[in-house]
Structures are given as structure tokens and as C-alpha cells.
C-alpha positions, 0 to 999 in steps of 0.5 A: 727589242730593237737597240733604238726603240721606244717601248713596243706595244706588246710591252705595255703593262695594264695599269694595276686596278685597270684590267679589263680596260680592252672592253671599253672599245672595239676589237679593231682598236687593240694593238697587234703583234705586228704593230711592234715592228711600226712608229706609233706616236701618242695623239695627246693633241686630239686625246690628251686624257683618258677616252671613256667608252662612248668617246671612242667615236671621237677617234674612230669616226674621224679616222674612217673620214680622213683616210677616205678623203685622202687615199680613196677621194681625193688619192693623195700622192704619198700618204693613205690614211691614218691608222689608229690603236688604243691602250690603256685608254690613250690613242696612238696614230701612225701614218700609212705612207705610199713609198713606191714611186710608180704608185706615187705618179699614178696617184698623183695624176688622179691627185692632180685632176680631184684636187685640182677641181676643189682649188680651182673653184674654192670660193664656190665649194667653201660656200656649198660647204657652209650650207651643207655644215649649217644643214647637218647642224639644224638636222642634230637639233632636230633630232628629239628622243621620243615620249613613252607615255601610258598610250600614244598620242591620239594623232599617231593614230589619227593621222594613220603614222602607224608607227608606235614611238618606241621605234623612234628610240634606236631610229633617232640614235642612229640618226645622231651616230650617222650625222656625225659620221656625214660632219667629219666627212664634211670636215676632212672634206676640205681640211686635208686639201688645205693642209695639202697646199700649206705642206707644198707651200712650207716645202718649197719655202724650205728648198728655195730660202734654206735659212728660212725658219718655219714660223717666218714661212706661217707668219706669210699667211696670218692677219686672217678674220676667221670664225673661230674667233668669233666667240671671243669678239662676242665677249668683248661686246659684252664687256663694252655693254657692261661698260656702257650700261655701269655694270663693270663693277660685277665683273670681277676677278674670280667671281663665280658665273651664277652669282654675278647672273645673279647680281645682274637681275638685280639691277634693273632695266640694265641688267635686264639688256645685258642679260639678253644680250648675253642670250642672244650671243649664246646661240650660236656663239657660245657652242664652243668646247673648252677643249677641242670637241673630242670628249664629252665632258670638255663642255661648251661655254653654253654649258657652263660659263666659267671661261668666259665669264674669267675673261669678261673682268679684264675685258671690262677692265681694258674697256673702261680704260679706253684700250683698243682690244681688236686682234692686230689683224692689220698689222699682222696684214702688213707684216705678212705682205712685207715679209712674202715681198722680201721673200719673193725679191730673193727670186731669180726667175720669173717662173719662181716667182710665178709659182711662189704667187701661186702657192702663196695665193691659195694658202691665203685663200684656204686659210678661213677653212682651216680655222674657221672650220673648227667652230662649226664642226668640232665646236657647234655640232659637236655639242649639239651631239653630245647634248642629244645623246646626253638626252638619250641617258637622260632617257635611260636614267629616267626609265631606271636602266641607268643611275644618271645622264651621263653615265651613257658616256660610260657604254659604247654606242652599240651598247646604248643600242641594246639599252635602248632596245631593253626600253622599246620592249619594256614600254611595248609590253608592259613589263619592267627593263632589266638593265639595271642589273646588267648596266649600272655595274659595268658603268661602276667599273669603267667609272672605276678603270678610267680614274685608274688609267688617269694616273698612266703616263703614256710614253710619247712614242711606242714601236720601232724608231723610223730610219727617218721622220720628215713628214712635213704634215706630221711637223708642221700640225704635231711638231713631231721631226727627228729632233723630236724623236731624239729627245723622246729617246733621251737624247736631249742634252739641255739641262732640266731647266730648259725646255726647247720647242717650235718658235712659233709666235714672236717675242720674249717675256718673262712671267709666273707657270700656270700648268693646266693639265684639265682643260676644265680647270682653264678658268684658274688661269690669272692675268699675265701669266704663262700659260703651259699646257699638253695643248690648247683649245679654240675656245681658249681665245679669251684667255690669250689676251690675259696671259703673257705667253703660252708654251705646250707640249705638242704642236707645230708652226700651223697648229691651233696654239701657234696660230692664235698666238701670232694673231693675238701678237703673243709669244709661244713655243709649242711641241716641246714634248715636256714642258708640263713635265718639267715645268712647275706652276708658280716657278717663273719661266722665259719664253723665247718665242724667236728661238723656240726655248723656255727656260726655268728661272727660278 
């Protein structure tokens, strides 16, 4: 092994009771002998747990679409795609960078005419793009796994279909594999060019103010309305409803979903309005994840209530005592103008001054995308998805092939294929599956390899150290510098009372851990404490306004946790690689948002 070098891929020993992990993905997923001598960085941001087998969709589908988008569509200058291995049921990345500068200036003369043509008519695009997402969206809800009954219904006949309905089995599974490739196409579509201009953006800041801190240059383009908070503004209306209908004293601190829906029916014409309101913002509203779309038992708020129903006490609470809970957009607003004007004062030249409009302009005018993007892709659809193939194991566990639903989570998705193939032949011949024998025992052993490989600490970093790590996409979404890399290496020389991140939302506050390592249990969360977490998620937005801080351990100044911090005026240190680590819940921490550092107190 290299003198600096974190482990190689070749090293990494299978987790005792794990063995035969490999069989839950595909082959092009295993690390190769000459993955050893590349950088590979652990993506707990996307992948913070282990992937059970069907998940790994989640990684190789939108992998296909991002480096499609930049290297093949749009031929971004200096970077191909994103290549992808899996170990012991974690996912590592590493980028494909193009280093020949011949390379990079014929790639940007096509960059230049592609991209040119989406930022040039940006309005226009983002509106065709709503059509299509919300398009694809209606076609996953449309999608309907088959009856198989005794006979056919009389119309297959009568209306001369001909075309039995077990064929529609594996048809209609494809159909949902296949709009989820064309969502993550669409996705990266727009995604990529955004980031595209924030990178160009954050660089020329960095060149032209040297002293400029990266949360200053992200705080230039906050105070935005997006969609993703949406969900959160739905859940105040609730409260104010509750408010204004006498039904606050239902809603209280702890208090579990069902029996205050319970309690509700109850109560009469009152309960009656607001549980139909209740209704009403569940679609489309409530399609929101706990997590960040990438497994499938991260579920939606639709699914269960549990995140919104711990916000609603406190909402009703503010509510009731007349506080204003709008986000502090128009401040934020102000903020923004104020600092670019100062910024843009420093300026000698008019060219500079024209240019820094320019990059300036168009981050404000991708901005929605960026975040918006987020609720109706891995958020609407992606439950949608999960919910059809969810109802294909419903299928399989009805026809006896498999024990429960969700245990088709447990098969790769050309397994389900051949699962589903067993029934289309078991209906058509009158006989009897055979998965049973074949399914249940190897869903019982990935069961048993994934709770294994839970208790695996995937080391941050695998492979040979990179002479140099300035990727700014990497730094600005992952938080991932050379800084990073040296404390990843042991080189960090704070004392373990202290955890040092990206400053990436304002402020100093004192306050109680809450360390959530499951997203699912984001509902332990109580008001005014500190929230530490690997990362957060977007549908998290209701619990900012009840903690006092967040800290993560991954993230940089644009990622999710650092933007809806700056919007909810909260502060947070992100990309700290260990806060989880050395951070207890209950011990009482500093987090210094100004400076990036959190420290342990007692």
C-alpha cells in the first residue's frame, strides 16, 4: 500500500455473517483490481445506510443519467461522469475528470453552443420540463399491476384485446423501471447546468474577493420561494386551521398520529373540516420522503405521519400565540441584494462588473431548479415508484411466491422479472409457482447479510490519495477539500471536543445533541435542540423550525442542509466528517455557524 493512502478497495474484508453480500448487486458494481490505485469517496449523503438489493436502482439509474448529461449531452469541459462501485452494501464514487487541455477546448466549444441553448431560454425549458416531470408523474400513477382471476374479464374478449392480462405482469414492471430511468434523465437534465453555473459562479468570487468565505458567495443567491418548501407551508396551514377551529389542544408534543386522527373524528363538524383539509394537502403534498428518495423504507409523509404530525405542536403553539412563521425570505432578500451591491462595488472594471451580473443572474434564475426539482422527482415520483413495485410484491406475496410486500425490496429487479415470470405461467397453466422454495430462503438470507453489514463502519475514503483535490462541484455539494482528506487521514490536530465544518448558515447557539443516525426516527427530535445527523433530508423542513442548529457530517456551502438553514435564518456547520462520531445525544454542544466549528461542552 502507498505511504498515504486510505484503505484499498482489495483490502476491505467481508463483514463476518455477511458473506455472499456481492449477490445483492450487479456484477459491474464490485470493485476491480485496478480500482486500488483511484480516489474513491464513501456517498453517505445519497446512501447513508445500507442498500438492500432492489435499492440498488437508486444508484445505478441515476448514475447512467448524470454522466449521460454531462459528458455525452451537454460535454461538460473538464469532467465525464460519475463512476460508481458498491462494498459491503455502501456506495463509493469517484469522478471521471478530462485533464488533456486539447480535450478540454474542444469539449467546451461543444459545452458552450448546448448549454448555451438551455441558459439562453431557461424560462421556457424549466416550463417544458414541468410538463414532462408532472407527465411522467401521472404515467407511474397509472400504472396498475393486473388481476389474475379464474377467467378473464368478458371485455378482453369482447372487445377483441387479445391479449391475456398475465402478459401485463412483467409489461407494466418494465413500464415503472423505465419511467424511472426517463425521471432521472429529466432530473440531471437541468441539474448538472445549474450546478454548472453556481461552480463558475463560486470560482470567479474566489479569484476576484481572495477573502471571501463560501457561505458569503451562497448567501448572494438565498431568499428564494421554492417548491420544496411547499410541504412545510401546507403544515402550518394546518395548524393555523387547528387554531382557528379550537382543536390546538390535540396537538401536543409526542403524541401519536393515529390517535390524535382518532381524536379528531370526535369532534365534530370541526374535526370533520380539518381532517379534509388534511386530505386535500396530502396530494400532492405529503409525497415527500424522510429521507432523500434513495431507499425504499425512507417513506413518505403520505405513508406515515409521523414528521408532520411532531411539527404541528409547536406550529399551533407559535400560532396561537400570534408569532408570524413565514421563512425570513424578504430579509434574506435584502441580505442578498446588500451583499452582491458591496461585493460588486470592489470591482475595477466595467467588464468585471458586467460579467459578475451575469454569473449573478443566472444562479438567481436556476436557483428554483435546483431546489425545487427535488420534490417532484426524488420525492412525488419516487414514492409513487416505490408504492407500484411495492404493489407488485403485494402480487407475489398474495400468489404465495413471497411471504410479504416488501420483501420484493429484497430481489433485484431482474429477479422480480423472473418472479413475476413464475406467476404469469402459473396462472396460464393452471399449476402451482414454485418461488416459494426458490424466493423466500434467499429474501431470509439478504434480510440476515443487510442487518450484518449495518453494524460496518465504511471507512470515508478508499484507494490512493489524489495529489490534489480542488474539485469545486465535490466541495461545494459533498464538502469534500484537501482539508478534508487530511482529517480523514488523521491529520486533524483539534482535540475530540471539537468538530470543524463548512460555516454554512450564520450564527452561534448553545444547545442539547439530538444525533440521528435513522432518518426514520427524525420524529425524536424535541424543540431547541441541535440536530446532528450523516445528512439531512427535504422533507426535514419542519423540524428546522423547532431545533436550534444543525450540524452533519457530510455537505458543503450548496448542499441541501446548508440552504434551508440560511432560509429558515438558522445556524449550521456541515461537512464535518465526524460529528455523529464524537458527538453524543444529550451532551451539550456550540455551534458556530461564522466560523464552521462545533464544540462539545459538557
Amino acid at each position: 500500500m502507498p505511504e498515504r493512502s486510505f484503505p484499498l478497495p482489495s483490502q476491505i474484508e467481508a463483514v463476518p455473517g455477511a458473506e455472499g453480500w456481492e449477490a445483492m448487486y450487479p456484477y459491474f458494481t464490485r470493485f476491480q483490481p485496478e480500482d486500488d490505485q483511484r480516489f474513491w469517496f464513501y456517498n453517505s449523503m445519497h446512501f447513508p445506510e445500507v442498500i438492500p438489493a432492489f435499492d440498488g436502482l437508486t444508484s445505478e439509474i441515476p448514475y447512467t443519467a448524470i454522466g449521460a448529461n454531462t459528458a455525452r449531452l451537454f460535454s461538460f469541459p473538464t469532467t465525464m461522469g460519475i463512476e460508481y462501485r458498491i462494498v459491503n452494501g455502501r456506495v463509493y464514487i469517484t469522478a471521471n475528470p478530462v485533464l488533456d487541455e486539447a480535450e478540454q477546448g474542444r469539449r467546451f466549444a461543444a459545452f458552450q453552443e448546448r448549454a448555451g441553448h438551455y441558459y439562453g431560454n431557461w424560462d421556457r425549458i424549466y416550463g417544458e420540463w414541468q410538463q414532462r416531470i408532472e407527465a411522467l408523474i401521472a404515467d407511474i400513477e397509472a400504472v396498475e399491476v393486473p388481476e389474475l382471476g379464474e377467467l378473464d374479464p368478458l371485455e378482453v374478449v369482447t372487445g377483441g384485446r387479445g391479449i391475456a392480462s398475465n402478459h401485463y405482469l412483467r409489461e407494466n414492471f418494465h413500464r415503472c423501471i423505465d419511467l424511472y430511468s426517463k425521471m432521472w434523465h429529466h432530473h440531471t437534465e437541468l441539474l448538472m447546468l445549474g450546478y454548472g453555473a453556481y461552480v463558475v459562479f463560486f470560482e470567479f468570487c474566489k479569484q476576484a474577493f481572495p477573502e471571501m468565505g463560501d457561505q458569503m458567495v451562497a448567501r448572494m443567491v438565498a431568499g428564494m420561494d421554492v417548491t420544496m418548501y411547499r410541504p412545510d407551508d401546507e403544515l402550518k396551514k394546518l395548524a393555523a386551521l387547528a387554531v382557528e377551529l379550537d382543536l390546538g389542544d390535540l396537538f401536543v408534543e409526542g403524541a401519536e398520529p393515529a390517535k390524535v386522527l382518532a381524536a379528531l373524528g370526535e369532534r365534530g363538524d370541526a374535526g370533520a373540516r380539518w381532517l379534509a383539509a388534511l386530505e386535500a394537502a396530502k396530494d400532492p403534498w405529503f409525497n415527500v420522503s424522510v429521507g432523500d428518495g434513495f431507499y425504499h423504507h425512507h417513506l413518505s409523509w403520505a405513508d406515515d405521519l409521523t414528521v408532520p404530525f411532531a411539527a404541528l405542536p409547536r406550529y399551533v403553539e407559535q400560532i396561537a400565540a400570534g408569532e408570524d412563521l413565514t421563512r425570513p425570505t424578504e430579509r434574506l432578500a435584502e441580505e442578498r441584494d446588500r451583499i452582491a451591491g458591496q461585493y460588486r462595488a470592489l470591482l475595477d472594471a466595467e467588464e468585471e462588473k458586467a460579467a459578475f451580473d451575469q454569473m449573478l443572474g443566472l444562479c438567481r434564475q436556476v436557483f428554483p431548479y435546483i431546489e425545487s426539482h427535488k420534490f417532484y422527482c426524488e420525492h412525488w415520483f419516487t414514492t409513487r415508484f416505490f408504492q407500484k413495485i411495492r404493489a407488485f410484491g403485494a402480487l407475489l406475496a398474495e400468489r404465495g411466491v413471497l411471504l410479504t410486500a416488501d420483501d420484493v425490496f429484497h430481489l433485484r429487479h431482474v429477479e422480480v422479472e423472473d418472479a413475476l415470470a413464475d406467476v404469469q405461467l402459473a396462472w396460464a397453466s393452471g399449476g402451482t409457482e414454485l418461488g416459494a422454495r426458490h424466493w423466500q430462503p434467499i429474501v431470509a438470507e439478504r434480510k440476515r447479510i443487510v442487518e450484518a453489514l449495518s453494524g460496518w463502519s465504511p471507512p470515508p475514503a478508499l484507494g490512493a490519495v489524489p495529489e490534489a483535490l480542488n474539485d469545486p462541484a465535490v466541495k461545494m455539494l459533498w464538502g469534500i477539500t484537501q482539508e478534508t482528506i487530511e482529517t480523514w487521514l488523521g491529520g486533524d490536530d483539534d482535540d475530540e471536543s471539537t468538530v470543524r465544518g463548512y460555516a454554512a448558515s450564520p450564527g452561534v447557539v448553545e444547545g442539547v445533541a439530538r444525533v440521528l443516525l435513522n432518518v426514520n426516527d427524525i420524529g425524536q427530535i424535541r424543540e431547541g435542540e441541535v440536530l446532528v445527523c450523516p445528512v439531512t433530508a427535504p422533507s426535514w423542513g419542519p423540524v428546522f423550525g423547532k431545533i436550534a442548529a444543525a450540524v452533519s457530517d457530510i455537505g458543503g456551502t450548496m448542499s441541501h442542509a446548508a440552504i434551508v438553514a440560511r432560509e429558515y435564518g438558522m445556524p449550521a456547520v456541515v461537512g464535518t466528517g465526524m460529528a455523529t462520531a464524537r458527538i453524543r445525544t444529550g451532551d451539550r454542544v456550540r455551534v458556530d455557524g461564522d466560523r464552521g466549528v462545533v464544540t462539545v461542552l459538557s
